[in-house]
PAZAPA-4460 file (N, C-alpha, C; in steps of 0.05 Angstrom, whole numbers, plus 32768, in hexadecimal, padded with zeros to 4 digits):
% residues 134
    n_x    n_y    n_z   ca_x   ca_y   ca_z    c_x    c_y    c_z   seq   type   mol
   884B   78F7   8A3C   883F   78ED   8A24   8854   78EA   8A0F     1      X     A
   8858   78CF   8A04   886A   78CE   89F0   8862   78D6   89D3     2      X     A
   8873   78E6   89C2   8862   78E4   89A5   8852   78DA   8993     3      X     A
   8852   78BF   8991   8845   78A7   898D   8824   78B9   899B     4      X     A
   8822   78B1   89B4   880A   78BA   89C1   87FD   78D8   89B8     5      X     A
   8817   78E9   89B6   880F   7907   89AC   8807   7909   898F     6      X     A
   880A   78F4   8983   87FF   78F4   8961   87E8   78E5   8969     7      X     A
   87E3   78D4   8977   87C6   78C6   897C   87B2   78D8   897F     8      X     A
   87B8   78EF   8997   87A9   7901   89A1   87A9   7914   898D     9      X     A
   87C0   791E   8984   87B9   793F   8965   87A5   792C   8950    10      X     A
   87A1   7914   894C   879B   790B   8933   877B   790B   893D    11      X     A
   8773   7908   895B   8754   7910   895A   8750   7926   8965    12      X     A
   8760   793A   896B   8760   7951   896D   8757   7964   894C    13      X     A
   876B   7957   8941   8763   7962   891E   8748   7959   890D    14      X     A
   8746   7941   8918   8729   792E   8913   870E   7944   891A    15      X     A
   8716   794C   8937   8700   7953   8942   86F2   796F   8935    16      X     A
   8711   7984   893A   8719   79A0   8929   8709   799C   890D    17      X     A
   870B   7984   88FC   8701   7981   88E1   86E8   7981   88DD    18      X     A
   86DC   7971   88F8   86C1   7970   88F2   86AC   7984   88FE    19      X     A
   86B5   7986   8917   86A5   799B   891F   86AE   79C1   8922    20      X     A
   86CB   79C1   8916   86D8   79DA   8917   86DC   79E4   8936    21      X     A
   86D6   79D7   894B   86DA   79E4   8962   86F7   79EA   8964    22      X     A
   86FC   7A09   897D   8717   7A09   897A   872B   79EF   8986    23      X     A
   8744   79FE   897D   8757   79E9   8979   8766   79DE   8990    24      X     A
   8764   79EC   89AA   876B   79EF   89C3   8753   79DC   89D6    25      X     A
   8739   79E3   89CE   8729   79D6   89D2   8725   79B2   89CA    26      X     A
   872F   79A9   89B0   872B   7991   89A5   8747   7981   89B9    27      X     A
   8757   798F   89B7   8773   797C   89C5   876C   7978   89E2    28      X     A
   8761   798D   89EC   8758   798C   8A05   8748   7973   8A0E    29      X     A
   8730   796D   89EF   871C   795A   89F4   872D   793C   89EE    30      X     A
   873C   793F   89DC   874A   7923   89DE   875E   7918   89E3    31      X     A
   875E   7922   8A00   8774   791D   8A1A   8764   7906   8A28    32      X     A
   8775   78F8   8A32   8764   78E8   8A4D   8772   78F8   8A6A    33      X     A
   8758   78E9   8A74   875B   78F5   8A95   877E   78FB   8AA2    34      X     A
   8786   78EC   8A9B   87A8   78F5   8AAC   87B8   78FD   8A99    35      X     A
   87A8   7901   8A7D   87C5   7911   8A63   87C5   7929   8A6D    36      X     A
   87D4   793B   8A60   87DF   7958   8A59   87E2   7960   8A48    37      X     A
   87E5   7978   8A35   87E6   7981   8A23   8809   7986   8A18    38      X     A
   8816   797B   8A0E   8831   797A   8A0B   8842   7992   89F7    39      X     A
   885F   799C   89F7   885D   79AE   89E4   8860   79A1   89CA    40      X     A
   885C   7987   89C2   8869   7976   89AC   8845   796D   89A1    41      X     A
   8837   796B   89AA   8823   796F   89A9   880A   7986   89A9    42      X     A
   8810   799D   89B2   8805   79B3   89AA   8817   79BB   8989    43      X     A
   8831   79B6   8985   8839   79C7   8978   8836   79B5   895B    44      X     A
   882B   7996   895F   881D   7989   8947   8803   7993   893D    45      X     A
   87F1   7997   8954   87D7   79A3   894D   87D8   79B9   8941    46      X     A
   87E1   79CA   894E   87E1   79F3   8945   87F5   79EB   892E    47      X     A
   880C   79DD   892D   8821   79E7   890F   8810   79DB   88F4    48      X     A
   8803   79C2   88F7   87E7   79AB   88E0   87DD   79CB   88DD    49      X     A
   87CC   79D6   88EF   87B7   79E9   88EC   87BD   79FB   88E1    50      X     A
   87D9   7A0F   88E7   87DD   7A22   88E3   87EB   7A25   88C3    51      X     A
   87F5   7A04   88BA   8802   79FD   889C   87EE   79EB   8888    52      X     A
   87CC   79F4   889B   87C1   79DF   888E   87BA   79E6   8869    53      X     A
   87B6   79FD   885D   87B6   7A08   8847   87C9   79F7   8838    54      X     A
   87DF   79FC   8843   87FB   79F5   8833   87F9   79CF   882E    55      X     A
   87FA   79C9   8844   87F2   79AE   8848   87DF   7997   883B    56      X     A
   87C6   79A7   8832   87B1   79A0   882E   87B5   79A3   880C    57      X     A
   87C6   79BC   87FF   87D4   79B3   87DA   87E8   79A5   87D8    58      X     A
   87FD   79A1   87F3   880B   7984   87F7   87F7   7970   87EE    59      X     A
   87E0   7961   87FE   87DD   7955   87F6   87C3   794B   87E1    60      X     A
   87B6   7962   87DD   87AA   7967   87BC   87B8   795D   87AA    61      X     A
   87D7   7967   87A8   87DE   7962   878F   87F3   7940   878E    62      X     A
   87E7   7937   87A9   87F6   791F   87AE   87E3   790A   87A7    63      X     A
   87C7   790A   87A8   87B5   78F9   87AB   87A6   78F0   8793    64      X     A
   87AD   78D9   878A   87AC   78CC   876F   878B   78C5   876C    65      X     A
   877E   78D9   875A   8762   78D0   8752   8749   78D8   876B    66      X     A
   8756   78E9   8780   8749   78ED   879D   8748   7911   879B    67      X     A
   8734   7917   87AA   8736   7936   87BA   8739   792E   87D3    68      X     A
   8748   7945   87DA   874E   7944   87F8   872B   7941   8802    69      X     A
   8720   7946   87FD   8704   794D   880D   86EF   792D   880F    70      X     A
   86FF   792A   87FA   86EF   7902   87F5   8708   78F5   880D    71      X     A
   871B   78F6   8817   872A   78EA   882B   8710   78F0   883E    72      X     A
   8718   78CE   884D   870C   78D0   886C   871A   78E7   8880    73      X     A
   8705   78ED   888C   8705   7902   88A1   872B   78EF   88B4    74      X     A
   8721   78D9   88BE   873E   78D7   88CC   8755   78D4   88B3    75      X     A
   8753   78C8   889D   8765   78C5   8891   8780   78EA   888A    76      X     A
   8765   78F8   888E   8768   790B   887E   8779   7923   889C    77      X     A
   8770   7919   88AE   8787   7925   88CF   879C   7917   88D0    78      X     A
   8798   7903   88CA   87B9   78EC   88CA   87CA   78F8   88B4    79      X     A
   87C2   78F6   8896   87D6   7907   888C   87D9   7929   8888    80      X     A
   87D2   7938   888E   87D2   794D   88A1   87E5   794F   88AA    81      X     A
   87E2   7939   88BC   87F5   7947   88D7   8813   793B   88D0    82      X     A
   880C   7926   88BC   8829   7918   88BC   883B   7929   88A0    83      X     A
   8829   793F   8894   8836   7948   8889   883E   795E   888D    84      X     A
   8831   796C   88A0   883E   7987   88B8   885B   797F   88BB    85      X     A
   8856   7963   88D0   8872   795E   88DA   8882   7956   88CD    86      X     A
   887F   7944   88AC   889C   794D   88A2   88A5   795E   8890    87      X     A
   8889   7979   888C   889E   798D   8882   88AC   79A5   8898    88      X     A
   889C   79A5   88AD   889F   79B7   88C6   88A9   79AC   88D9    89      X     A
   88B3   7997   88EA   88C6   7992   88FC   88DA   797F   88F2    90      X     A
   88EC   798B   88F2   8906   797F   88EE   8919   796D   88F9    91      X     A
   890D   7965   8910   891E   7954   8925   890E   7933   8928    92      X     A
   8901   793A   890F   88F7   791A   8908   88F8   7917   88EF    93      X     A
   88FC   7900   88EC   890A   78EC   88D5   88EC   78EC   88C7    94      X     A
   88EE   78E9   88AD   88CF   78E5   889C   88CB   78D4   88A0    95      X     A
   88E0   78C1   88A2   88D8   789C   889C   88C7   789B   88BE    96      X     A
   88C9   78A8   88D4   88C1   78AB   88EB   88AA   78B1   88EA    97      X     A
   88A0   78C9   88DD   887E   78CF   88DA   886C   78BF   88CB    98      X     A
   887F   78B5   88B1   8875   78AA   88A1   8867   7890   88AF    99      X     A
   8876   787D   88B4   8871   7867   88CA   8862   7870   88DC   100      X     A
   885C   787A   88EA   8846   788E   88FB   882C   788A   88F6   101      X     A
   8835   789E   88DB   881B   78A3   88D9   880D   7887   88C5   102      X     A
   881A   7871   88BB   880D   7862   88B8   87FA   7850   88C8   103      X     A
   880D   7851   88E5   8804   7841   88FC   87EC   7852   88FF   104      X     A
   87E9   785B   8903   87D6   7874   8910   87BC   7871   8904   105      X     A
   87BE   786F   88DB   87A8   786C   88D4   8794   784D   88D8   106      X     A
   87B4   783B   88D9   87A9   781F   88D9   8794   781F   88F8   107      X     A
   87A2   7835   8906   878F   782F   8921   877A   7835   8921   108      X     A
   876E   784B   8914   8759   7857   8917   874A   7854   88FB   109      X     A
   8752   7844   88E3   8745   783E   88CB   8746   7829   88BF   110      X     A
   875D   7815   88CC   8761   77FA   88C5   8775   77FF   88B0   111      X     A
   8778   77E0   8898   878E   77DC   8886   878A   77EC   8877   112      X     A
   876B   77F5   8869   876A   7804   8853   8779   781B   885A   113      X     A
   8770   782A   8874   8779   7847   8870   879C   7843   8873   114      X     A
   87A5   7836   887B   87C2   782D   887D   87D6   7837   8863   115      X     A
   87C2   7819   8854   87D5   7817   883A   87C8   7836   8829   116      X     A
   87AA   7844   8825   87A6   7860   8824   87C2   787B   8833   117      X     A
   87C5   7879   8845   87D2   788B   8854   87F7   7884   8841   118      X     A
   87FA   786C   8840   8811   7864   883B   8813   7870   881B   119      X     A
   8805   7870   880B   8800   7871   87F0   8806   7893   87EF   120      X     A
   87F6   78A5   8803   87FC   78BE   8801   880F   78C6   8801   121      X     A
   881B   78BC   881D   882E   78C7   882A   8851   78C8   8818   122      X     A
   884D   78A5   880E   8865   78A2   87FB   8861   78B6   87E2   123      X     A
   8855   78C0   87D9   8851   78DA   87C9   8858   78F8   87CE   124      X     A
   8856   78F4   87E3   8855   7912   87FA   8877   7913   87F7   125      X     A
   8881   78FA   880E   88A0   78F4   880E   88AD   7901   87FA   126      X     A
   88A4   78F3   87DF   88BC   78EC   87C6   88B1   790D   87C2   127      X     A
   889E   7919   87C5   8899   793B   87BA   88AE   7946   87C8   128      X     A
   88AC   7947   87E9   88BB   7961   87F9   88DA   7957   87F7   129      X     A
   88E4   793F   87F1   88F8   7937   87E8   8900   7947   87D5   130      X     A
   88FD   7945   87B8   8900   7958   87A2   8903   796D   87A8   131      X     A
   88F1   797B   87BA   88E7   799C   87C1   8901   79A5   87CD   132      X     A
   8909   7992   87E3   8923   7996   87F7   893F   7991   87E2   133      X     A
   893D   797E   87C6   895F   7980   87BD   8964   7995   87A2   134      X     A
***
């Protein structure tokens, strides 16, 4: 499974986790297809989103112009999540890498709005952990 595919899968993995709280082992499990696997690049998106979700979640409170996190759509709101796990917590990807990601990701599953939405956060998020990091 390439990463591309392993953010497809954590992003309704997190979807699922959101809505119905089942565990977290259990949701990745459910949004595998028949011949996937559970990957370590992919478990360690799900559990590290989950385990930084507190932190994550006043990331992007204090990023979101005129919004509560809680008024974001349910997918919008696992897409950036997860894309903001990965670029304050794995380091062997480029922001501009998640960033792009996770735009694709939303356009898949929410169309242009959530796109140019996700894009609007995220460039907020960037220019923050930027500052934070010089």
């Amino acid at each position: 499974m390439n990463r591309r595919l392993a953010r497809l899968r954590a992003v309704q993995a997190l979807f699922q986790i959101d809505l119905t709280a089942v565990e977290w082992k259990e949701a990745l499990s459910n949004s595998l297809e028949d011949s996937e696997e559970i990957t370590p690049f992919l478990e360690k998106i799900v559990s590290g989103t989950l385990s930084h979700q507190e932190e994550i979640d006043g990331i992007l409170s204090k990023n979101l112009s005129n919004w509560s996190l809680d008024r974001v759509g349910n997918v919008d709101r696992a897409v950036l999540r997860m894309a903001v796990h990965e670029m304050k917590y794995i380091d062997d990807i480029p922001m501009n890498v998640t960033f792009n990601e996770a735009i694709e990701l939303a356009k898949a599953f929410g169309g242009e709005e959530s796109g140019r939405f996700v894009n609007g956060v995220l460039s907020k998020v960037v220019e923050a952990i930027s500052k934070e990091e010089n």
